[in-house]
DOMIFI-174148 format. One line per 3 residues: number of its first residue (from 1); their letters; for each residue x, y, z of N, C-alpha, C, CB. Coordinates in steps of 0.2 Angstrom, whole numbers, padded with zeros to 4 digits. Glycine has a CB too. Layout:
NUM = A = X Y Z X Y Z X Y Z X Y Z | ...
//
This chain:
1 = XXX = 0332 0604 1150 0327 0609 1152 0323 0605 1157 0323 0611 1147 | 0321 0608 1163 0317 0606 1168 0312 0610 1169 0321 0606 1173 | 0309 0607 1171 0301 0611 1174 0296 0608 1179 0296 0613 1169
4 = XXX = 0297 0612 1184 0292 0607 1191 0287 0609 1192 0294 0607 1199 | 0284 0614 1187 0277 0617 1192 0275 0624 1190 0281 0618 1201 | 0269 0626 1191 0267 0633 1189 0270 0638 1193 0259 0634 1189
7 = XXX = 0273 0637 1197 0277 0644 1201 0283 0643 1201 0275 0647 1208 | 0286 0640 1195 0293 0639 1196 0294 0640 1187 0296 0630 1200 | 0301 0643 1186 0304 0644 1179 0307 0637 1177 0308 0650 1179
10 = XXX = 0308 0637 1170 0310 0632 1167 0318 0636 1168 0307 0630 1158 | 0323 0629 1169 0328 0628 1170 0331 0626 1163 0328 0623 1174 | 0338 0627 1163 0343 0625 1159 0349 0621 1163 0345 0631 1155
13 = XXX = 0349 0614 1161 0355 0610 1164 0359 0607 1160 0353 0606 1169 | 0364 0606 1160 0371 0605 1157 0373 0597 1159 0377 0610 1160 | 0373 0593 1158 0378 0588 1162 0382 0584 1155 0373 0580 1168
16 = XXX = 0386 0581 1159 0392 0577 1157 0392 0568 1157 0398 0578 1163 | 0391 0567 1151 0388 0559 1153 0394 0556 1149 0380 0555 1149 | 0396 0551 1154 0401 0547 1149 0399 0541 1148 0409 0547 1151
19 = XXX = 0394 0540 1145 0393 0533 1145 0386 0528 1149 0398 0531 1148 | 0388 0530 1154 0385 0524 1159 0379 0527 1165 0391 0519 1163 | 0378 0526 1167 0371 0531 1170 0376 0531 1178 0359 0524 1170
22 = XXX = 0377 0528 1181 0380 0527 1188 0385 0533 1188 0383 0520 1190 | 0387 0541 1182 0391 0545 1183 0390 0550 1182 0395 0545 1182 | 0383 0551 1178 0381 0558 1174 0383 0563 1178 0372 0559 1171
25 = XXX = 0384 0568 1178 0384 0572 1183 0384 0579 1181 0390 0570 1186 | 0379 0582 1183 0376 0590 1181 0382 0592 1181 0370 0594 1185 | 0383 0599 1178 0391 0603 1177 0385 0610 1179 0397 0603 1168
28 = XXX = 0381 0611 1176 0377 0619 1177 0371 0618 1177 0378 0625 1171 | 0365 0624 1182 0360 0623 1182 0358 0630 1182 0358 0620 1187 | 0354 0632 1177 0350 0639 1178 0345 0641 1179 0351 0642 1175
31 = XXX = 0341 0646 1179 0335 0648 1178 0335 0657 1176 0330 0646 1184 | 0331 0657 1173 0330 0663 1169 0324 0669 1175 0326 0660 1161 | 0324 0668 1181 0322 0673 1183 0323 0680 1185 0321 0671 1186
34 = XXX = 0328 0681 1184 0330 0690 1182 0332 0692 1175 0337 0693 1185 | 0327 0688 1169 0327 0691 1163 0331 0688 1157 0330 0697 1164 | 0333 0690 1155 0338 0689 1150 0334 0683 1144 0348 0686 1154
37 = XXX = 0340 0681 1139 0338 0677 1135 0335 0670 1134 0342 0677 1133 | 0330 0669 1132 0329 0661 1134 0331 0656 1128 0321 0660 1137 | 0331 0649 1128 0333 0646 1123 0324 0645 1120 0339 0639 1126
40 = XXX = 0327 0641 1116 0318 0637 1112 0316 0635 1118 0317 0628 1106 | 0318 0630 1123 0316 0625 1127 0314 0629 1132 0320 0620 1130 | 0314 0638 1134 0311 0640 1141 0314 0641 1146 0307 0637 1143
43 = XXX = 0321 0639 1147 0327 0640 1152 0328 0647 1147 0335 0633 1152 | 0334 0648 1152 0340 0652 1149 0344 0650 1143 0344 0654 1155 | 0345 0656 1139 0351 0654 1134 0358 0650 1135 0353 0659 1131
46 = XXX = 0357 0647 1134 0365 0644 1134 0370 0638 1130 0367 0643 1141 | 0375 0638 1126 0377 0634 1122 0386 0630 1124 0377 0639 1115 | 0387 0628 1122 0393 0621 1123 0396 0620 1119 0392 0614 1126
49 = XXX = 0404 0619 1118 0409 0617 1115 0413 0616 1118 0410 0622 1111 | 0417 0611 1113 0422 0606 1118 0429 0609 1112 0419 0593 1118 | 0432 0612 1118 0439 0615 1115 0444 0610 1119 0440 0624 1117
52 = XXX = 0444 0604 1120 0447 0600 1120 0445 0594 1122 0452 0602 1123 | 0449 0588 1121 0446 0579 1123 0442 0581 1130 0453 0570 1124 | 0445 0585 1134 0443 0585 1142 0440 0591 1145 0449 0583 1147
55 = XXX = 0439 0596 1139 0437 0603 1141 0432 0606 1138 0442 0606 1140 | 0428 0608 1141 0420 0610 1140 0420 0616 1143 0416 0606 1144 | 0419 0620 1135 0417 0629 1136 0408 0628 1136 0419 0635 1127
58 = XXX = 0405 0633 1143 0400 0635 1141 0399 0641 1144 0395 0631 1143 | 0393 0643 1137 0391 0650 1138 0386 0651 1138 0393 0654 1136 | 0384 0656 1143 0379 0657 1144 0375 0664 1147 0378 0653 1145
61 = XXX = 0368 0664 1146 0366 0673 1145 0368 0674 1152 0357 0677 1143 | 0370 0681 1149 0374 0683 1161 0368 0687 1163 0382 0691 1163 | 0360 0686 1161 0355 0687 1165 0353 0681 1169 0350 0690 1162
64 = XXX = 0355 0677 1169 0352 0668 1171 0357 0667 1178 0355 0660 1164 | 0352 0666 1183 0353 0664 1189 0352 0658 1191 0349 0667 1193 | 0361 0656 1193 0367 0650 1193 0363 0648 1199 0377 0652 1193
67 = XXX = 0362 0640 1198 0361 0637 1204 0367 0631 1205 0354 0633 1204 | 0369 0626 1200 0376 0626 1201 0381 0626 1194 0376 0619 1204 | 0387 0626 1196 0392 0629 1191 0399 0625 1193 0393 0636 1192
70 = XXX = 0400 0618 1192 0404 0613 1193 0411 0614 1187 0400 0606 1192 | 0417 0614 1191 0423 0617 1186 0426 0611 1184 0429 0624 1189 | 0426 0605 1187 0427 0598 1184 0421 0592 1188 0435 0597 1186
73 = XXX = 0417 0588 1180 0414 0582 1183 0417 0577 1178 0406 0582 1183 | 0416 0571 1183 0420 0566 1175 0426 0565 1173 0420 0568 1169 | 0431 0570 1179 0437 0571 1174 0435 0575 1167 0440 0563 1172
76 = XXX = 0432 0579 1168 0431 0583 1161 0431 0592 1165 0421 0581 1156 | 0437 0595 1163 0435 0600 1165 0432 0608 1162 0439 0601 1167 | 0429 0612 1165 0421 0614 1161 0423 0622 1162 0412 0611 1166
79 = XXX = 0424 0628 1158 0427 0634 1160 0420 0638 1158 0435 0636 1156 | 0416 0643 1160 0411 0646 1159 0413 0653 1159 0407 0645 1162 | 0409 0657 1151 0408 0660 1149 0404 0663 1149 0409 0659 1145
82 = XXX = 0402 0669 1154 0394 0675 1153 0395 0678 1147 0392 0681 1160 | 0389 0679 1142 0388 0682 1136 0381 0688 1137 0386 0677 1130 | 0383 0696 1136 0377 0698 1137 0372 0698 1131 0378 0707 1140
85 = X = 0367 0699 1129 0362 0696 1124 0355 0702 1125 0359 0688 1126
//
């Protein structure tokens, strides 16, 4: 979760850390400004599962407006799932 400010919505972001700070690399970014579900944290809903050593399901509410959506970081590749709620 992210938040910059009184006229801006809390975010929801996703990244891929393997380790060492010099690679993290965000896979998704959202915000919840056309509605939908939000998590505890004030972003948009959305949850993660690793259906393999290198593969990363996420999903997330299909009211949340994508700022990014990265289909491989890391060598980890990431397949997304909208869920209506």
């Amino acid at each position: 979760m992210r938040e910059c400010g009184a006229t801006t919505d809390f975010t929801t972001q996703i990244s891929v850390d393997p380790g060492y700070w010099h690679t993290i690399g965000n896979v998704f970014v959202a915000d919840a400004y056309n509605g939908g579900k939000r998590g505890t944290w004030g972003g948009p809903w959305a949850d993660m599962a690793w259906i393999g050593p290198d593969h990363l399901m996420v999903t997330y509410d299909d009211k949340a407006r994508i700022f990014d959506q990265h289909k491989v970081v890391n060598g980890v590749r990431i397949t997304y799932r909208p869920a209506a709620h």
